[in-house]
C-alpha positions as CSV (number, residue, x, y, z in Angstrom):
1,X,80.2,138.3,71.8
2,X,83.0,140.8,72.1
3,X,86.6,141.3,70.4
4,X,88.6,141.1,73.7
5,X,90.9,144.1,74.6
6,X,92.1,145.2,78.0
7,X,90.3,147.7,79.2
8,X,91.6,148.3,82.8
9,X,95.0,146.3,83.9
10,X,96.2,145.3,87.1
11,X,99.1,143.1,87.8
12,X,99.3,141.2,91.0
13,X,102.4,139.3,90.5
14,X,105.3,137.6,93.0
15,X,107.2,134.5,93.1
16,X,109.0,132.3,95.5
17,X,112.8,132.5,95.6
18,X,114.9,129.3,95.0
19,X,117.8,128.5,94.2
20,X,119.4,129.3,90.9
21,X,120.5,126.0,89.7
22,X,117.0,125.0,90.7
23,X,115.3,126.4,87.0
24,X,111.7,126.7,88.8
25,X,111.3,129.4,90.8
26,X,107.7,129.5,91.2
27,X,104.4,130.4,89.9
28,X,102.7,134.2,89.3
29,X,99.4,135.3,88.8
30,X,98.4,138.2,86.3
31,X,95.2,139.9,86.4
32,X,93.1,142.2,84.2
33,X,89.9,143.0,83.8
34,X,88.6,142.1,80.3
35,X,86.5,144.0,77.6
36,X,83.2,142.1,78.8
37,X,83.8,143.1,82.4
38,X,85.4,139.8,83.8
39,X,88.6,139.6,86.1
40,X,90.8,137.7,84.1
41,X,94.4,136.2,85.9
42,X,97.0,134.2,84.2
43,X,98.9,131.5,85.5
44,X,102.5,131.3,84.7
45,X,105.1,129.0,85.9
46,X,108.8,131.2,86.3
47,X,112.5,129.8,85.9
48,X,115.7,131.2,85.6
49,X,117.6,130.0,83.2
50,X,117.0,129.3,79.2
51,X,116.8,126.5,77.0
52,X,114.3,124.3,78.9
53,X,111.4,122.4,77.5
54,X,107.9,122.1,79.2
55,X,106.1,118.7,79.5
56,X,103.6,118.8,82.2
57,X,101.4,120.2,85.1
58,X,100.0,117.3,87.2
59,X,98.3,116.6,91.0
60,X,96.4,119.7,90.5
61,X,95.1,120.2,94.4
62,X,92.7,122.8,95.7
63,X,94.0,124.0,98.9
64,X,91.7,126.5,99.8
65,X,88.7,128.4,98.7
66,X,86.8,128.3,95.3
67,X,88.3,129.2,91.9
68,X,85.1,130.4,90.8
69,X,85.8,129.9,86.9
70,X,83.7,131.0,84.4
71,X,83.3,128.9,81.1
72,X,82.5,130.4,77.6
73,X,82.5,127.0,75.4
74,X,79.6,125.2,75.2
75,X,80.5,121.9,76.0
76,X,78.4,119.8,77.6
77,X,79.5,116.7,79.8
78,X,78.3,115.6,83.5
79,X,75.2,117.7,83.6
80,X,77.9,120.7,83.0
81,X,78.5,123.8,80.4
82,X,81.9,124.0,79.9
83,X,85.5,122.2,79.8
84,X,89.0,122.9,81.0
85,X,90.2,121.8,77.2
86,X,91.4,125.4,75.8
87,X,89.8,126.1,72.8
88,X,86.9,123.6,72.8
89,X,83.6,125.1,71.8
90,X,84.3,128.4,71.7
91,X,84.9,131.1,69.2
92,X,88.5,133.2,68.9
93,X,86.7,136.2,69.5
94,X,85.8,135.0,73.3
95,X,88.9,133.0,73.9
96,X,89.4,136.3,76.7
97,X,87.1,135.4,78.7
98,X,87.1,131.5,79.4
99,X,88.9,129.6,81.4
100,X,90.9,127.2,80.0
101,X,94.4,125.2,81.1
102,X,97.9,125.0,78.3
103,X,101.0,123.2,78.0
104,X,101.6,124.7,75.2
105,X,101.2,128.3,76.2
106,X,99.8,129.5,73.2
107,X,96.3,130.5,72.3
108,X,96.4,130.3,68.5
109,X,94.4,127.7,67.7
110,X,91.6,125.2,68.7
111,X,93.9,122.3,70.5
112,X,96.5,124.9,71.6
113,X,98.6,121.6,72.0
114,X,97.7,120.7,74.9
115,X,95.4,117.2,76.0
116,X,93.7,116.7,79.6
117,X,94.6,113.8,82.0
118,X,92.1,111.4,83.2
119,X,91.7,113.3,85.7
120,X,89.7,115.9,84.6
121,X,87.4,112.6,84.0
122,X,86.9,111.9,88.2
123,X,84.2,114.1,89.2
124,X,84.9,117.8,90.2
125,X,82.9,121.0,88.9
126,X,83.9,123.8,86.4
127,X,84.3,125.9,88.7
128,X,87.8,124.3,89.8
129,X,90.3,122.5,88.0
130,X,89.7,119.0,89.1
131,X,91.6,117.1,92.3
132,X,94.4,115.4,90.9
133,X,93.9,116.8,87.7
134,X,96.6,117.5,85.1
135,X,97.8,118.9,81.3
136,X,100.2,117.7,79.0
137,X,102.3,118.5,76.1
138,X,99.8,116.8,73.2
139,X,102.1,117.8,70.5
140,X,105.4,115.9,71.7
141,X,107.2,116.6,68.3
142,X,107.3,120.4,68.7
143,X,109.4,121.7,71.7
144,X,107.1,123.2,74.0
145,X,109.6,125.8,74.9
146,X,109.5,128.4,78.2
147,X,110.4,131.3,77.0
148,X,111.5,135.1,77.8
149,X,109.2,137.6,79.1
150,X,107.0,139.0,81.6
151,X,107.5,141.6,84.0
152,X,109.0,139.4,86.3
153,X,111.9,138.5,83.8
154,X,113.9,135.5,83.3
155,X,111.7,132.7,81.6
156,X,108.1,131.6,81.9
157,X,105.2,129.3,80.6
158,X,101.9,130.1,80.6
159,X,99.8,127.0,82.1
160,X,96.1,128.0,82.8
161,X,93.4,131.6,81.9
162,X,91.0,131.0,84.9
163,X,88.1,133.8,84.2
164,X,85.8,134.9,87.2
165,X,82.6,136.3,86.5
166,X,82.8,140.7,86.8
167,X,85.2,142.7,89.1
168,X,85.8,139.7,91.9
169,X,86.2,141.9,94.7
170,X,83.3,140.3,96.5
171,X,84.6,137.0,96.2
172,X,87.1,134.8,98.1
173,X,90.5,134.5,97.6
174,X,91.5,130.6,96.2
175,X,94.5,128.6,96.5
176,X,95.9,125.9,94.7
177,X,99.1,123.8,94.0
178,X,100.4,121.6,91.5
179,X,103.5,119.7,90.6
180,X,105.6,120.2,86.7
181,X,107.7,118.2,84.8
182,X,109.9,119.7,82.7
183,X,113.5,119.2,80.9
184,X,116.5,120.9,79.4
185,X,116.3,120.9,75.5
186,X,118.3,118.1,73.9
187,X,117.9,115.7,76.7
188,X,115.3,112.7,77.9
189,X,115.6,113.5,81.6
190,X,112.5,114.9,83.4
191,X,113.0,117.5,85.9
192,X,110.3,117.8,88.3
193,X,108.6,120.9,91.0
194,X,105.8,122.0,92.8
195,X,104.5,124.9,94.2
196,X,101.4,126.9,95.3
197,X,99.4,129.7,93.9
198,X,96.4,132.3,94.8
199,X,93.7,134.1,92.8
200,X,93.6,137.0,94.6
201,X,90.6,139.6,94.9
202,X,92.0,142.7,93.7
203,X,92.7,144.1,97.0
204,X,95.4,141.7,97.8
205,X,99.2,142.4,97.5
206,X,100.6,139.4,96.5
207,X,100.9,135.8,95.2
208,X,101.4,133.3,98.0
209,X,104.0,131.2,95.9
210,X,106.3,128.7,97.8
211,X,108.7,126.2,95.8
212,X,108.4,122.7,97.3
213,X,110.7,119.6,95.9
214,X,112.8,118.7,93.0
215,X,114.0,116.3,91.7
216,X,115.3,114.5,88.3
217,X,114.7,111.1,86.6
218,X,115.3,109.4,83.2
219,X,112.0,109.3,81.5
């Protein structure tokens, strides 16, 4: 087991433009390679204005090509080492490299506030997040709040840490989309997107990020 640090960095990072009374803008990948070798990316989802409140990531679809994640808990289920469920099983010290999903996005303790959807439940392998799969906000009384930062600027959550096994270069690129739900501070109506992401290998440019629908509703 190793303390993680970041030993080499690399940042592969571009979003989709939208509108600016639109809030999401779309998602951005991170990657760095980790103490213990691994090709490490982080998921965020990117808006542009402040004071909004994050609820949920939901209809998790892989579009193309394998996410390749790589699991440091030991939990067991379906025949299976390993679980989505950040935290589970596994130690602080080798948090950096497992792959995990947030709502939350924080990484301070073993819940990390966050509780999978049934559909983490319906089949699937740990090596993707699961069709139709989703993560919610399991701590409803604390504000979830997307905050400022990244090298992007404006605001951001951090939703998923998807670790792949060594430098990835070898490996196919994967993409994926999923839908949010999210809402201005101080109010009960949900605010919903979607959008797409890749893991790239470390060759490639750029995030393929596209903004699709929103829409808002009384919860």
């Amino acid at each position: 087991m190793t303390t993680l640090s970041v030993a080499v960095c690399s940042s592969f990072a571009l979003i989709a433009s939208a509108a600016a009374s639109a809030g999401f803008t779309g998602y951005s990948v991170e990657r760095v390679m980790t103490a213990g070798g691994n090709s490490r990316y982080s998921v965020y989802a990117n808006f542009d204005q402040s004071n909004l409140v994050f609820l949920n990531a939901f209809s998790f679809v892989n579009v193309s090509g394998t996410m390749n994640a790589r699991h440091q808990d030991s939990f067991t289920a379906d025949g299976e080492v390993g679980t989505w469920m950040a935290g589970a099983s596994v130690s602080a010290t080798d948090r950096g490299e497992d792959s995990w999903v947030t709502a939350s996005g924080l990484a301070t303790s073993s819940g990390w506030g966050t509780a999978l959807d049934p559909g983490f439940a319906n089949g699937g392998t740990v090596l993707d997040i699961n069709a139709g799969a989703g993560w919610y906000d399991a701590t409803p009384g604390t504000a979830n709040n997307i905050l400022a930062g990244g090298s992007l600027g404006g605001y951001r959550m951090l939703l998923a840490q998807i670790v792949r096994t060594g430098d990835d270069s070898p490996l196919q690129s994967s993409t994926h989309s999923m839908q949010l739900a999210w809402k201005v501070a101080g109010t009960t109506t949900a605010i919903f997107g979607n959008g797409s992401f890749t893991i790239p290998t470390p060759g490639a440019l750029a995030l393929l990020g596209s903004v699709g629908w929103l829409r808002g509703r009384k919860r």
